[in-house]
C-alpha positions as CSV (number, residue, x, y, z in Angstrom):
1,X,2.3,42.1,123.9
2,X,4.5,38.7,123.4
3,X,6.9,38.3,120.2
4,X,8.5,35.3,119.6
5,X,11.6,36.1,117.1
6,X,13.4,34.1,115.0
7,X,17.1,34.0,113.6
8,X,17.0,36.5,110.2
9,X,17.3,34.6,106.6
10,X,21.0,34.0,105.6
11,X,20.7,37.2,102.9
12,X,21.9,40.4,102.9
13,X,19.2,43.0,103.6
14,X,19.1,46.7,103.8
15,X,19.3,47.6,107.6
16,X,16.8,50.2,109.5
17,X,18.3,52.6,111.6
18,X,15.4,53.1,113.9
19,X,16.9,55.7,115.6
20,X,17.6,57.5,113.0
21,X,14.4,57.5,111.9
22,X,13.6,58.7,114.6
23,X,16.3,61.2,115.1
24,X,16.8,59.8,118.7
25,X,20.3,58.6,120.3
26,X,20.7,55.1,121.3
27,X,20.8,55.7,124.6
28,X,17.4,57.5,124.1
29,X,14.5,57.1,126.8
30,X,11.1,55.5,127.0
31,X,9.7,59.2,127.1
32,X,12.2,60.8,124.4
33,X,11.2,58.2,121.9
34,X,7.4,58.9,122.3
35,X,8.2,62.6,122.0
36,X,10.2,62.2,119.2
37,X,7.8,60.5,117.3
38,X,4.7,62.4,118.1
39,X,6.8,65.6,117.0
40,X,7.3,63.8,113.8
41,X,4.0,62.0,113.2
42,X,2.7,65.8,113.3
43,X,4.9,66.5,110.5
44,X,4.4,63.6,108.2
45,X,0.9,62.2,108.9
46,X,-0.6,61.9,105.7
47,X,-3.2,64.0,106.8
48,X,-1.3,67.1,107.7
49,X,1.5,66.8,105.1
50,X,1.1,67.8,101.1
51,X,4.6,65.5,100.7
52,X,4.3,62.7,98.0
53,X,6.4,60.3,100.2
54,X,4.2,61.3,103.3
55,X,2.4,57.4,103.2
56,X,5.7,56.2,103.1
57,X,7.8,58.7,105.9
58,X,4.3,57.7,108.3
59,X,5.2,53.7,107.7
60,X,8.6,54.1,108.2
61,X,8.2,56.3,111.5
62,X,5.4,53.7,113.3
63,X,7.5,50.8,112.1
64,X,10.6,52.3,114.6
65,X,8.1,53.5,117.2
66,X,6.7,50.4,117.4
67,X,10.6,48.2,117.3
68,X,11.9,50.9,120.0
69,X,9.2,51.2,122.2
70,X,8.6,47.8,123.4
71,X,11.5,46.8,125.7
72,X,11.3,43.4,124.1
73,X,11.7,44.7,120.6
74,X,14.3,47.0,121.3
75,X,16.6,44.5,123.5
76,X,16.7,42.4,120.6
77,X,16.7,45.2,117.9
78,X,19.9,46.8,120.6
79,X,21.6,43.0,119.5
80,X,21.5,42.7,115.7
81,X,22.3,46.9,115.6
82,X,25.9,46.4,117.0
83,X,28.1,47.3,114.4
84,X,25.9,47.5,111.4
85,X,25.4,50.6,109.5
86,X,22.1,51.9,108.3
87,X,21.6,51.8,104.6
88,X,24.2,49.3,104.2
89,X,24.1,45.4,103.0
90,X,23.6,43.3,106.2
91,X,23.5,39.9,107.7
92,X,23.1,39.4,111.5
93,X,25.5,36.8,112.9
94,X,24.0,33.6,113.6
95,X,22.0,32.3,116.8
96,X,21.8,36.5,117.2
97,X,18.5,35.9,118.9
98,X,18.8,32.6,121.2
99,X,18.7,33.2,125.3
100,X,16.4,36.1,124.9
101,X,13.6,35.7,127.5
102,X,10.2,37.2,125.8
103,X,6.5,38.1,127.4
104,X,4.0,36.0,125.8
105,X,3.0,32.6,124.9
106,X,3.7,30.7,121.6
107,X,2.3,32.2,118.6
108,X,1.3,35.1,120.2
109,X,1.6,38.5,118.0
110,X,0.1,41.9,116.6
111,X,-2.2,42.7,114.0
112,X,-0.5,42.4,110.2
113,X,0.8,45.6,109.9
114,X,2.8,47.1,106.7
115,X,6.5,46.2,107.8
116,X,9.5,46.4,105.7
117,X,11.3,43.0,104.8
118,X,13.8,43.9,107.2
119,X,10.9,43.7,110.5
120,X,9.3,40.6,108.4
121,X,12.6,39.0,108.6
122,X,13.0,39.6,112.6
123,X,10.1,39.8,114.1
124,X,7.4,38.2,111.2
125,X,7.8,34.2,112.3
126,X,6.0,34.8,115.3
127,X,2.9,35.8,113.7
128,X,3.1,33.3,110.8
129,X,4.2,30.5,114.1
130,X,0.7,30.9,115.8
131,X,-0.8,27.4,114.4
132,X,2.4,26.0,116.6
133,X,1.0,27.5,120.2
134,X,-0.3,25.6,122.6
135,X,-3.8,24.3,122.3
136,X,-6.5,26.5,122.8
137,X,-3.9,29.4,122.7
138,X,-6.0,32.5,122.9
139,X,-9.5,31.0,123.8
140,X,-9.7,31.9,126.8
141,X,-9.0,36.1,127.0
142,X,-9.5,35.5,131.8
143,X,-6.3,33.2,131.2
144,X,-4.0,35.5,129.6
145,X,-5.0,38.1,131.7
146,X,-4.3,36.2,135.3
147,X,-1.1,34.6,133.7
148,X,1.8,35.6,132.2
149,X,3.5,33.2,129.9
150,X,6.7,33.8,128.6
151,X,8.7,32.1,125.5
152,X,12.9,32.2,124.6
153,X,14.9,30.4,121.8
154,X,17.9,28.0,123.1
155,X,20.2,26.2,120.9
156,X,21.5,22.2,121.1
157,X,24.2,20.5,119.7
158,X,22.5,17.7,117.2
159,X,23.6,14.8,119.3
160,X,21.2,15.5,122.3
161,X,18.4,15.2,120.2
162,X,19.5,10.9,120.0
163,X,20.7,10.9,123.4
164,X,18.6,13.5,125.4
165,X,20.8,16.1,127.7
166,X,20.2,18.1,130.8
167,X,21.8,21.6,129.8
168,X,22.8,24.8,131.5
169,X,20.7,28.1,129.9
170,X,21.0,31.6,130.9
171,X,18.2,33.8,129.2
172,X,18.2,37.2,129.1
173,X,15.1,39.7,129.8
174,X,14.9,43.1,128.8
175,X,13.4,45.4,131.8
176,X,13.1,48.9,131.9
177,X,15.8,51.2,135.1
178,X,14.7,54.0,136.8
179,X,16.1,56.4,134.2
180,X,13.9,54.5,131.4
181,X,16.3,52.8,129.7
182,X,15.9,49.2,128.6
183,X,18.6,46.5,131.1
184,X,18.6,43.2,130.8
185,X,18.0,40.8,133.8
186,X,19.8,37.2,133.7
187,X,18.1,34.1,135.0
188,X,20.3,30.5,135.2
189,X,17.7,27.3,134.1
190,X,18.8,23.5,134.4
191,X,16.6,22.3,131.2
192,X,16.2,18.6,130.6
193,X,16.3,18.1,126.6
194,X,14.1,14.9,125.6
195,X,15.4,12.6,123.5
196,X,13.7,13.0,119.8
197,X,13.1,16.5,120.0
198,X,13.4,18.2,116.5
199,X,14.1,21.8,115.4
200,X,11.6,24.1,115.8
201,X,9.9,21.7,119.2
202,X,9.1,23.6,122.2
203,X,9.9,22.6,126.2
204,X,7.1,24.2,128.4
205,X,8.2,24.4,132.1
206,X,5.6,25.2,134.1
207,X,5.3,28.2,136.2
208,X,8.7,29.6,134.7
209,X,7.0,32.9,132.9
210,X,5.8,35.5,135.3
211,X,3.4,36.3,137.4
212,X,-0.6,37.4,136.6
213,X,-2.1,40.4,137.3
214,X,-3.6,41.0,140.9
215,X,-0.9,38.2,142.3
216,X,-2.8,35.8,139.7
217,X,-0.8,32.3,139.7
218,X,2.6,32.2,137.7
219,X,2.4,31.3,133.6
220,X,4.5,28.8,132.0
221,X,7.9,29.2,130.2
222,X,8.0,28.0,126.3
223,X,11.7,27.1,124.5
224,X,11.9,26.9,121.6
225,X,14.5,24.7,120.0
226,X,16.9,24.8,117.7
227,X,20.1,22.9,116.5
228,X,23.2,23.9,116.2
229,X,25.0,24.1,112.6
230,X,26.4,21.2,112.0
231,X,29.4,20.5,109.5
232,X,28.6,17.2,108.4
233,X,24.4,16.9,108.8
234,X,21.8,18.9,107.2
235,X,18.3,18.3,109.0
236,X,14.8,17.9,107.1
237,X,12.4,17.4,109.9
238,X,14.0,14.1,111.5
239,X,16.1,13.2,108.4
240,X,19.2,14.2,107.9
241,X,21.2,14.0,105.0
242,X,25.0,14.0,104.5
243,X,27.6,13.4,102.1
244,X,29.8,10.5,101.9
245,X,33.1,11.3,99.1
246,X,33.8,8.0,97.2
247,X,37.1,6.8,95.3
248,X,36.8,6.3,91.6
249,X,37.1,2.6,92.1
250,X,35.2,2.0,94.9
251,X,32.3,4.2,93.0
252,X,32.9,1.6,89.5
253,X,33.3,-1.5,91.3
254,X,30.8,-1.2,94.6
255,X,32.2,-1.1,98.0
256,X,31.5,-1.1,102.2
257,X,32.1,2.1,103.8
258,X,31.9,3.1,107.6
259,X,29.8,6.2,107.7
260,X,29.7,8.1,110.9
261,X,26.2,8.7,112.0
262,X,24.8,9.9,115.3
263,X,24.6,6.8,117.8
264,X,27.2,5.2,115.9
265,X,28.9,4.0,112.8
266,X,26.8,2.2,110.0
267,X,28.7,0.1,107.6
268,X,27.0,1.8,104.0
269,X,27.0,-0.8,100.5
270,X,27.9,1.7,97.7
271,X,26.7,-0.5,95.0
272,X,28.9,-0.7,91.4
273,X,28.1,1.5,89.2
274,X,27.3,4.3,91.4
275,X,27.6,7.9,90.1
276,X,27.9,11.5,92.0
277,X,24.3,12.3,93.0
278,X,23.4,8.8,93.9
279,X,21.3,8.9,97.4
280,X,21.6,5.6,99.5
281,X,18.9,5.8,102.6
282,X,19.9,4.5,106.2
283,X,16.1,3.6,107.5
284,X,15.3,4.8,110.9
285,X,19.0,6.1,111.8
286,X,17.7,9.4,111.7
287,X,16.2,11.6,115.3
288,X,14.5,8.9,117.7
289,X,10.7,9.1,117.3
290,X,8.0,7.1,116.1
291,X,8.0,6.3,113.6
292,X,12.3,7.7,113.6
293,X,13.7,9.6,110.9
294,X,16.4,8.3,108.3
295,X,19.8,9.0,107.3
296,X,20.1,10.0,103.4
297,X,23.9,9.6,101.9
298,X,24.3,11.6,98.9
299,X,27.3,9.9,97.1
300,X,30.4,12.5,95.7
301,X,32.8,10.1,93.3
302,X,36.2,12.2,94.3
303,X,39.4,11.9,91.7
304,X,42.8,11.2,93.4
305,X,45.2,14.2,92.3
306,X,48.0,13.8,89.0
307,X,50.2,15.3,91.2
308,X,53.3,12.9,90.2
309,X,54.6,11.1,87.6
310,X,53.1,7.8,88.9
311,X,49.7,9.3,88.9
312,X,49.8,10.6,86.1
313,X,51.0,7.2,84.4
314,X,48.3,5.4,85.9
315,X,45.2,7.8,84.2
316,X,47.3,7.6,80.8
317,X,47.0,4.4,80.6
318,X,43.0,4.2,82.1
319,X,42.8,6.2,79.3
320,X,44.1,4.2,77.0
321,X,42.8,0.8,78.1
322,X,39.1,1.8,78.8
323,X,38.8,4.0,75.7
324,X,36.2,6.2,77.8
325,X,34.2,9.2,76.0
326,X,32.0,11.0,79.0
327,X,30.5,13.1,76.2
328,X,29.4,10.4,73.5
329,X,25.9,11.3,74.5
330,X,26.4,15.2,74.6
331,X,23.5,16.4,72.9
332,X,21.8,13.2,72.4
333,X,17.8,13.2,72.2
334,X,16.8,11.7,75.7
C-alpha cells in the first residue's frame, strides 16, 4: 500500500506511543507486533469485552497496528518518535519527513478509517492529495499490479524555482533485515529542478520506483516539492509576499526604495501618504510561469528610537509644530 506523508501542522498535538499501545519495545519485530496485537484485540474487541471504553481501546489498538506494521509507516513514525514523550504536548521538527522513499504512486491511500488527529496530521494528506495523482491514477488495476511506482518529499531553496537547479538527493527506504526489523536503504539521485516549479509540484522520473511483479517493467519515481522556509518570502501559490519597513518620512512624504526580490532588485514607489498595512504589487516578479506570479510588499512605517537628547528634541518639537491627534477619530461612527 503506498502513503504519501506530509510535514505535521505547526501545533502542538498529543503524541501516540504506538508501542505502548501496544505494549511492544521499539526494537520489536514484524512477528512480535502481530502477536501483540492479536493478544490484545482478544481482549478489547468490542465483541468479547463488557468494558465501556472497549470501541475506543479497539480504535486505538488498529490505529498502532496499522502505523507499526507497514515498514513505510513505521520508518517514518521511528523519525518523528525520537525524543518525544507519549502523552505529552508535541511538535515534530520541521522537513521531519523529506528524503523518505515511499511504495506507491501519487494519491495513492487506504480506506477513511477512524484515526486520531495525531495519524490525520501525518499520514491524512495523502488521502485528501489523490485529485493531484497522475491522470488516470488507479484506472487501470493490470498497471499497478505489473509496476511499482514509488513517491518521496524533497526540499529547494526558493531561488531554484526562478532559476531552475540540478541538485544532489539521497532518499531513504525503509526495508525489512533478516531478524524482521525495519533498515533503511539509501539511494543518491542527480534531480534537475525546472524552472517555475511551485510548492506542492511533483518531478516524475521514469523507471526510478521498483520493479513489477513477475519481473514486470520498472514504475516511475514521483517528488514532491517543497520550499524551504524562507526569512524574508512567504509563498501563496506563485506569489509571494514580503515586508518592506519604511521611515516615518519616507512613509508621509513618498519615496523609491530598492527591494530585494528573487532575480534581482526592483526599485518600489511608496507613494505619500502611505500607512502600515499598505500592499504595493510587483506584477509578474513573482515564480516564472505563465501567466508568472507577483510580488506583494506589505508596507511597515518603523519609528527611529528617542534614544538621545537629539532625538528626543526632534519629536518634541514634531509634536509641537504638527499638532497631531492619532485618536481624534477614536470612537467615531464610520
Amino acid at each position: 500500500m503506498g502513503h504519501k506523508l506530509r510535514t505535521l501542522k505547526a501545533r502542538a498535538m498529543e503524541f501516540k506511543d504506538y508501542y505502548k499501545v501496544l505494549g511492544v519495545e521499539r526494537t520489536a519485530s514484524e512477528g512480535e507486533i502481530k502477536k501483540a496485537f492479536r493478544r490484545l484485540a482478544r481482549i478489547h474487541h468490542p465483541d468479547l469485552s463488557k468494558a465501556a471504553d472497549a470501541p475506543v481501546r479497539m480504535r486505538e489498538l488498529n490505529e498502532a497496528y496499522e502505523v507499526l506494521r507497514d515498514k513505510e509507516k513505521r520508518a517514518a513514525y521511528d523519525r518523528v518518535d525520537q525524543g518525544a514523550q507519549g502523552g505529552q504536548p508535541f511538535e515534530p521538527p520541521p522537513g521531519w519527513d523529506s528524503g523518505f522513499e515511499f511504495s506507491g504512486g501519487p494519491g495513492e491511500f487506504g480506506d477513511g478509517a477512524d484515526h486520531s488527529a495525531f495519524f490525520e496530521a501525518l499520514f491524512g494528506a495523502a488521502r485528501r492529495g489523490t485529485a493531484r495523482g497522475r491522470p488516470g491514477q488507479g484506472s487501470d488495476p493490470g498497471r499497478a499490479r505489473r509496476e511499482q511506482d514509488h513517491h518521496a518529499k524533497i526540499v529547494i531553496p526558493l531561488e531554484d524555482s526562478f532559476h531552475g537547479a540540478t541538485r544532489q538527493f539521497t532518499l531513504h527506504s525503509p526495508q525489512l533485515d533478516a531478524s524482521g526489523t525495519v533498515a533503511l536503504h539509501e539511494r543518491v539521485l542527480q534531480v534537475s529542478i525546472p524552472k517555475g516549479i511551485r510548492a506542492g509540484q511533483q518531478i516524475r522520473l521514469a523507471g526510478q520506483g521498483s520493479a513489477g511483479f513477475g519481473n514486470g517493467p520498472r514504475g516511475d519515481l514521483y517528488l514532491e516539492v517543497e520550499f524551504e522556509p524562507h526569512a524574508r518570502w512567504r509563498l501563496d501559490g506563485r506569489d509571494l509576499y514580503t515586508t518592506l519597513r519604511v521611515a516615518p518620512w519616507e512613509a508621509a512624504l513618498g519615496a523609491a526604495v530598492n527591494v530585494p526580490v528573487p532575480g534581482g532588485d526592483v526599485e518600489v514607489s511608496v507613494p505619500a501618504g502611505s500607512q502600515t498595512g499598505r500592499k504595493l504589487r510587483l506584477r509578474g516578479r513573482g515564480i516564472p510561469g505563465s501567466p508568472p506570479g507577483d510580488v506583494y510588499v506589505l508596507l511597515e512605517v518603523v519609528l527611529p528610537p528617542a534614544k538621545d537628547d537629539k532625538a528626543r528634541a526632534a519629536y518634541r518639537k514634531m509634536a509641537e509644530d504638527l499638532s497631531f491627534d492619532p485618536r481624534a477619530t477614536l470612537g467615531a461612527d464610520e
